[in-house]
FIKOLZA-1660 file (N, C-alpha, C; in steps of 0.1 Angstrom, whole numbers, plus 5000, padded with zeros to 4 digits):
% residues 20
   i   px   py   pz ch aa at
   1 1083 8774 0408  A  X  N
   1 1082 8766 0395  A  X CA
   1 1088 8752 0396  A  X  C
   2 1081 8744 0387  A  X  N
   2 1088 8729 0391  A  X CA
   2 1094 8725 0380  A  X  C
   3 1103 8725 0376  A  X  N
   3 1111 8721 0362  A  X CA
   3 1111 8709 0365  A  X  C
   4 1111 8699 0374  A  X  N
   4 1113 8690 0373  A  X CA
   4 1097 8676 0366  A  X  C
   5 1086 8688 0368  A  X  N
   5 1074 8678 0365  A  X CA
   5 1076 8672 0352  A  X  C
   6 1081 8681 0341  A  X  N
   6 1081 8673 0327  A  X CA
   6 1094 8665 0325  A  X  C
   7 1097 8667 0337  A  X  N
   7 1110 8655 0333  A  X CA
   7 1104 8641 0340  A  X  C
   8 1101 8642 0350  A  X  N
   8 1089 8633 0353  A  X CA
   8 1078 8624 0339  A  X  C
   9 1070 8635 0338  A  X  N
   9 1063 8633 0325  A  X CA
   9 1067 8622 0316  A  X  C
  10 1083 8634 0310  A  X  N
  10 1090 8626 0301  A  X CA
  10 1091 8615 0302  A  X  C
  11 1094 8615 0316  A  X  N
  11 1101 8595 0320  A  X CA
  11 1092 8586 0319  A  X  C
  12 1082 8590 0326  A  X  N
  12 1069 8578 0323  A  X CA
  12 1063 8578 0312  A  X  C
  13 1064 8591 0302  A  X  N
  13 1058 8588 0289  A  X CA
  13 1068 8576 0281  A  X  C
  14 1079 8576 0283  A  X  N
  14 1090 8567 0274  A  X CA
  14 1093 8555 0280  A  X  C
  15 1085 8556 0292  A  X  N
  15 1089 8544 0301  A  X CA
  15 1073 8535 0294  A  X  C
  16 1061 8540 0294  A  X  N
  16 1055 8532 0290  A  X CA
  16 1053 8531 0271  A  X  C
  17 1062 8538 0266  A  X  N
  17 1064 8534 0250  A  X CA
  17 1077 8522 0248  A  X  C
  18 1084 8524 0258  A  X  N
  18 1093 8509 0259  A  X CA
  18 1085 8499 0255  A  X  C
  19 1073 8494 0264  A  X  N
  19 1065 8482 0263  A  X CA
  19 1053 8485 0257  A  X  C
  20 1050 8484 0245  A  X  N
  20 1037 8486 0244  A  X CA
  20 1029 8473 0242  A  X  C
% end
């Protein structure tokens, strides 16, 4: 299992709502 993909995810979903 990868727990880590939606932390991933997470990062780049909030990384590109920083700059919209």
């Amino acid at each position: 299992i990868r727990k880590i993909t939606w932390r991933i995810k997470a990062e780049r979903y909030q990384s590109q709502r920083a700059h919209p």
